[in-house]
N, C-alpha and C positions, 0 to 999 in steps of 0.2 A: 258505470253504476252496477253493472253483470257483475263485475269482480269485486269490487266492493262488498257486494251484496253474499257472492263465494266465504270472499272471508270472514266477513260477518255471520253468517249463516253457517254451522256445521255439516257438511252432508250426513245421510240415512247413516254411512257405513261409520262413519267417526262416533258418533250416538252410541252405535251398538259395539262399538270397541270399548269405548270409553265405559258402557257400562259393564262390559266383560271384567274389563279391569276390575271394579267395584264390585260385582260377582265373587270373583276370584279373592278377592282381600276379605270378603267376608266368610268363603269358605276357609279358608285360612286358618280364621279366627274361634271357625266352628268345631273343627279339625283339632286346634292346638285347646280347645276347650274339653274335648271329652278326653282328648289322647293325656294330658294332665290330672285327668282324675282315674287313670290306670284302664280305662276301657282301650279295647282295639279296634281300631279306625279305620273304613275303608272307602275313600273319596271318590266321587263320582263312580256309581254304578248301575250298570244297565238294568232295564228290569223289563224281560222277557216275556211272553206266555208260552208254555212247554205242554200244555194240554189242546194245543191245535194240529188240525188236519195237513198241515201246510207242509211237514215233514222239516220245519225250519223253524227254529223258536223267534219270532217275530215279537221286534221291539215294543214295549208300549211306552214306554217315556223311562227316564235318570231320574238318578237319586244323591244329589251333593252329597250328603254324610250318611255313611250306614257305621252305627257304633255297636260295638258289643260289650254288655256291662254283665258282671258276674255278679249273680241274684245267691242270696245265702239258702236257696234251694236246690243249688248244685246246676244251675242250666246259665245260659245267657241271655240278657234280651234284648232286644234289639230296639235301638236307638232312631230314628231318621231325621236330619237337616235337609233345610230347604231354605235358603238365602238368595235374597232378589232383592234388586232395586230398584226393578222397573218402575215410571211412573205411571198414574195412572190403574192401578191395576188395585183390584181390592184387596185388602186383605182377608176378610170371612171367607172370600172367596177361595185364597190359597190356602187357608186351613181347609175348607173341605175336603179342598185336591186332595191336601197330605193323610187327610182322614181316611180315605178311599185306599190312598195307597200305603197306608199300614195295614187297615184290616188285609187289602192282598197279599200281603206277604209276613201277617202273622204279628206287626207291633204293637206296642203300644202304648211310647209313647214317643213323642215328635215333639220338636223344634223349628222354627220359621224366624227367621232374623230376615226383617226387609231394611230399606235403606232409611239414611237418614231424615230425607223428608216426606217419609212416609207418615200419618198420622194412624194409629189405628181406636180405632173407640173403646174404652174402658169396658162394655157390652158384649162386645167382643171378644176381648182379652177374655173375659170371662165362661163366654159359652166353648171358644177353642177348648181353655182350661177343662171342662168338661169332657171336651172330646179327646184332653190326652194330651194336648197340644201346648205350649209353650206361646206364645207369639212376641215377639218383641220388635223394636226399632233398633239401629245401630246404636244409639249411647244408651238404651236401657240395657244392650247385651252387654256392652260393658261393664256394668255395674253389676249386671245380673252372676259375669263371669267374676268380679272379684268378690261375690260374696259366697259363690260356690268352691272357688280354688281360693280359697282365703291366705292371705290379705291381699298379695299381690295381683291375683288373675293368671292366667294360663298365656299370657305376651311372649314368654320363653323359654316354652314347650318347645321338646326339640324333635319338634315333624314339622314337615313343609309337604305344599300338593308336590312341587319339583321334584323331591326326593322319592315320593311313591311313585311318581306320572316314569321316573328313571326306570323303575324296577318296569313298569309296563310297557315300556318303548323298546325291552331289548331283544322284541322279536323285529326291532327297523333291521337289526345286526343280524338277527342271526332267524332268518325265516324258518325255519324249519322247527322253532322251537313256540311257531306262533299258538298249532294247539295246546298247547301245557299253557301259557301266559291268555288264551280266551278261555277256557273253563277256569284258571285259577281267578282271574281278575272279572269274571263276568258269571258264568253258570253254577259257580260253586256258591252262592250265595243265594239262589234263587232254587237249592237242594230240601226238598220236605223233610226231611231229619237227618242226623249224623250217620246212620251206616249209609247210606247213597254217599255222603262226604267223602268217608273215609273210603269207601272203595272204588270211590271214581279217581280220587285223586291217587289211589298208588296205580290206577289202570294210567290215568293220561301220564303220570311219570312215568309207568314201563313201556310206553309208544315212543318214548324223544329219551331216551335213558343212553341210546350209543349217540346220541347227539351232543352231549354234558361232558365240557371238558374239564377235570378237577383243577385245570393250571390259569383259566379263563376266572379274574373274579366277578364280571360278571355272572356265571354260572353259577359260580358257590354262593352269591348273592340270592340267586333264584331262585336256588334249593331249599336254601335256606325259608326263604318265602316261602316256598307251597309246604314247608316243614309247620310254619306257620298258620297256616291255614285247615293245614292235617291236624293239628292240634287242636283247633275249635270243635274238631269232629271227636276224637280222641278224650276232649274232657268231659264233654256231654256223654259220651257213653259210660267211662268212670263214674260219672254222679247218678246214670241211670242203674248201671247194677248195682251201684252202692244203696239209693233208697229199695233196693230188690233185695239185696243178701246182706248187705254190710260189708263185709269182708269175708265173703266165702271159703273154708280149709282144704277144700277139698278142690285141686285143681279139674277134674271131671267136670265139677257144680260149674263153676267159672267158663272152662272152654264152650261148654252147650250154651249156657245163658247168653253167653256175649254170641255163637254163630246166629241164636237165634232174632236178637237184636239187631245186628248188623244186615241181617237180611229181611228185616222188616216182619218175624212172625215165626209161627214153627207150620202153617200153612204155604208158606211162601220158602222159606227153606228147604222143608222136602218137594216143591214141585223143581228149584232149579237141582235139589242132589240128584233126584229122579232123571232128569237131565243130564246129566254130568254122568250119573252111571251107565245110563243107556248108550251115551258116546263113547265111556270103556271098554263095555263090551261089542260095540261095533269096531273099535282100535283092536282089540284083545290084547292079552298081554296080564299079568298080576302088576307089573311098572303101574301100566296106564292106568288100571283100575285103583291104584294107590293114589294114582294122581285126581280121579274123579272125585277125591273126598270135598265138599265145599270149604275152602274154607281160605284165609286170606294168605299171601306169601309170607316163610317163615313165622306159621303161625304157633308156634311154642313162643315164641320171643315176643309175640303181640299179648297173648296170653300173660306174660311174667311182667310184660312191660301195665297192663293194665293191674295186675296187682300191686306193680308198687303204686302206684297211684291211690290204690285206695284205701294205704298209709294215714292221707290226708287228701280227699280227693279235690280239698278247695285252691290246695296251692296250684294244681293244672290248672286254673281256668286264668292264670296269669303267664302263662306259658306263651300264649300268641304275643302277649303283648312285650316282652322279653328278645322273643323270634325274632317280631318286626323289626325291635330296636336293634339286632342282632347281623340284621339282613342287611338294615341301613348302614350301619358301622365297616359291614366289611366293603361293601359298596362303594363307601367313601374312603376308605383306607384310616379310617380313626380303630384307637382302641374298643377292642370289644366292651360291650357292655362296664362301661366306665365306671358310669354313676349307680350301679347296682347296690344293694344293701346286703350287710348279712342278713337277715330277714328274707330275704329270698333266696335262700341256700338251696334250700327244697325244690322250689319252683326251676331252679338254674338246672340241678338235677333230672329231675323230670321233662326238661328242656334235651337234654344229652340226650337221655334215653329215647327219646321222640324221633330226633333227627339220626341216632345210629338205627331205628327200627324200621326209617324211611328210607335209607340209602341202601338198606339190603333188600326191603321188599320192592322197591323201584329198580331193583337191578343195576342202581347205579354204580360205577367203578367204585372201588373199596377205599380209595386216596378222598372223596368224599367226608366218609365217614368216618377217616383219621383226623382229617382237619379238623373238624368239629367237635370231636369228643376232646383232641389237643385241646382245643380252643377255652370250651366249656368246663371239663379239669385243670386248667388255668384258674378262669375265672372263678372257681369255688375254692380254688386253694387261697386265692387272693381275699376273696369274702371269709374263710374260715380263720385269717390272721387280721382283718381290720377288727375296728372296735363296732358295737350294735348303733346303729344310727337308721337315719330314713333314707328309702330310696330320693337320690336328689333327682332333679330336673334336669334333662340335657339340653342346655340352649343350642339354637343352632349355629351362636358362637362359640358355645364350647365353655360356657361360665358359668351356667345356671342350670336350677334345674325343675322337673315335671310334679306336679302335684303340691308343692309348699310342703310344709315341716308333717300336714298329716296327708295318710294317703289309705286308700282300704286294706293295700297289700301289706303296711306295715302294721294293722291289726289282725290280719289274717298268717302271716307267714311263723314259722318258730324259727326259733333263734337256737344256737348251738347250744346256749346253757338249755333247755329245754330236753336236748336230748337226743335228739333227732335230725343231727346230721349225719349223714351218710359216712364209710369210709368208703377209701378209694378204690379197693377191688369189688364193694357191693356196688360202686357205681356201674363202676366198667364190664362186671360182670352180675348182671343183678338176679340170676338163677343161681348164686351162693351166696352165704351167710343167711342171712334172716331166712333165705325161702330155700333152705336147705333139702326140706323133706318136699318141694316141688321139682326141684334138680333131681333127686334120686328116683323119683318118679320118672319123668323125663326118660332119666339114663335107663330106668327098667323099662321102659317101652322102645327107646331105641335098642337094646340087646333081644326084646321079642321078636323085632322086625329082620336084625341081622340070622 
């Protein structure tokens, strides 16, 4: 009767498997639901508190989906899923949760997909709504999802958890390279604005930089990612000078505006120059005092890189999600960026110049920043000879594709008849041609210096 009753009966641990599983299937879903409509997806993420005593940023609970949707104000915003099947468990209840935890970390708005036999009261549905919140059952996301990624739904979106969960597991291989893969995959999303982004991440690449082997593709896979993630930081600050200057002429205007950005203020930049200077002159030297100036590595080229950007500063903010695709592709040994559009010519570009500005100010070996820019100048000559069409979907069998026939990026991006594609020495060298009289600048400050 004992046994009988074994097998009849599932134990605690099979329950909570089984539900994993069911977890897992709806992250998935949640996952190939935003990644589909051109937002950049980042699955399961810790979410810390960084303002305690404890000298240790102590976990307070995960977050299944944190998405990034580009707002026609030039910023991102951020998205959170929360998918559960547990039974028994309320629903109003786990929108409040999720309420709590967007006001912490600045969203606003949320998604909650619980299981199928979950009920939740029309009442509800309705005051979540209020709160920002989304709530659905599994067959109402369903439905939900094919009226959003119309007609067919986001089924064969080509992201999987496995494929990202890869890029975050290749510190099991390569330990040393585990601080770059915990700030990228955990702290760097939990950063109060884009200059903290952008300067921690070219810090924790300059710590594991002799560790990066350009022949390992794992490696160029991971580069590739925090290239990715450098990019979220990179386009918010493009869209923040731009509602500031527009397009500033004067490269002067440009470098202060953005140091003082980047460092959260022009009170908060001179107390670290003040810093920086006073360790010059304890080093002495004119070297070191040239060295105390604030500002980020190979900072001409971050300066020109952020001008072209604000060309069109809305094509960056499709750049991450490009990256990701970009990261995965080499990772898997498929064609780079397949199903790309011409419509993304710009964005592909801006993509280049992202990952060659990250591989020199990371210190990384220079066979890096061949590969990529090969890669990427591939790809845009490939987009510059097909015909205009929509970015397709990449299934993850390799047949379909993300977004259906409309998708934001294909009303946001230009097309070459337009005007505004790039030649190939402005790519590669983007301090000539259009920003000629920044180049000459440039060269008359490096002949005051010699």
């Amino acid at each position: 009767m004992t046994e009988r009753h074994a097998r009849e009966k599932p134990s605690k641990r099979a329950l909570v498997s089984e539900e994993s599983v069911k977890d897992r299937a709806l992250k998935e879903a949640v996952l190939r639901h935003y990644w589909a409509q051109g937002c950049f997806v980042q699955p399961e993420v810790e979410i810390r508190f960084a303002g305690g005593t404890s000298g240790v940023p102590k976990m307070i609970t995960d977050v299944d989906i944190l998405a990034l949707r580009f707002h026609p104000d030039l910023y991102f915003e951020r998205l959170l899923g929360d998918c559960r099947t547990l039974k028994g468990q309320s629903p109003i209840s786990r929108v409040l949760w999720l309420r709590g935890l967007m006001d912490f970390i600045g969203s606003r708005t949320g998604l909650i997909v619980l299981g199928a036999n979950v009920r939740i009261e029309q009442d509800h549905k309705l005051a979540a709504n209020r709160l920002g919140i989304r709530a659905l059952s599994e067959q109402e996301f369903s439905a939900y999802d094919k009226a959003i990624v119309y007609p067919e739904g986001s089924k064969q979106a080509s992201i999987s958890l496995r494929e990202v969960r890869t890029l975050k597991d290749i510190g099991q291989r390569f330990p040393r390279l585990q601080p770059l893969l915990t700030y990228l995959y955990r702290d760097a999303w939990l950063e109060p604005g884009f200059g903290e982004l952008i300067r921690h991440c070219i810090g924790h690449l300059r710590t594991v930089a002799r560790e990066l082997d350009p022949g390992k593709v794992e490696h160029r896979a991971l580069f590739c990612d925090a290239s990715t993630i450098f990019s979220v930081g990179v386009a918010e600050c493009a869209g923040q000078v731009f509602h500031q200057y527009l397009q500033p002429s004067q490269k002067e205007i440009l470098s202060e505006s953005l140091k003082l950005l980047i460092w959260g203020g022009y009170e908060q930049y001179r107390f670290y120059q003040t810093l920086r200077t006073r360790l010059g002159d304890v080093r002495g030297g004119e070297e070191v005092r040239a060295e105390a100036r604030l500002e980020l590595p190979e900072w001409n080229q971050f300066v020109q890189l952020v001008r072209n950007i604000l060309e069109r500063p809305g094509a960056a903010f499709d750049v991450p999600w490009l990256l990701r695709r970009l990261a995965l592709d080499i990772n898997r040994g498929l064609e780079p960026l397949k199903h790309v559009r011409r419509a993304d010519l710009l964005s592909v570009k801006f993509a280049m110049l992202i990952v060659s500005y990250l591989g020199k100010a990371g210190g990384l070996p220079r066979e890096f920043g061949e590969f990529f820019v090969d890669v990427l100048v591939n790809v845009q000559s490939r987009l510059a000879a097909s015909s205009p069409g929509n970015r397709e979907t990449i299934s993850t069998n390799e047949t379909t594709a993300p977004g259906g026939e409309e998708s934001r990026v294909a009303d946001t991006q230009p097309t070459r008849e337009e005007g505004l594609q790039p030649s190939l020495p402005e790519m590669l060298f983007p301090e000539s041609g259009a920003a000629g009289s920044m180049k000459t600048e440039a060269q008359e400050e490096g002949e005051e210096d010699r």
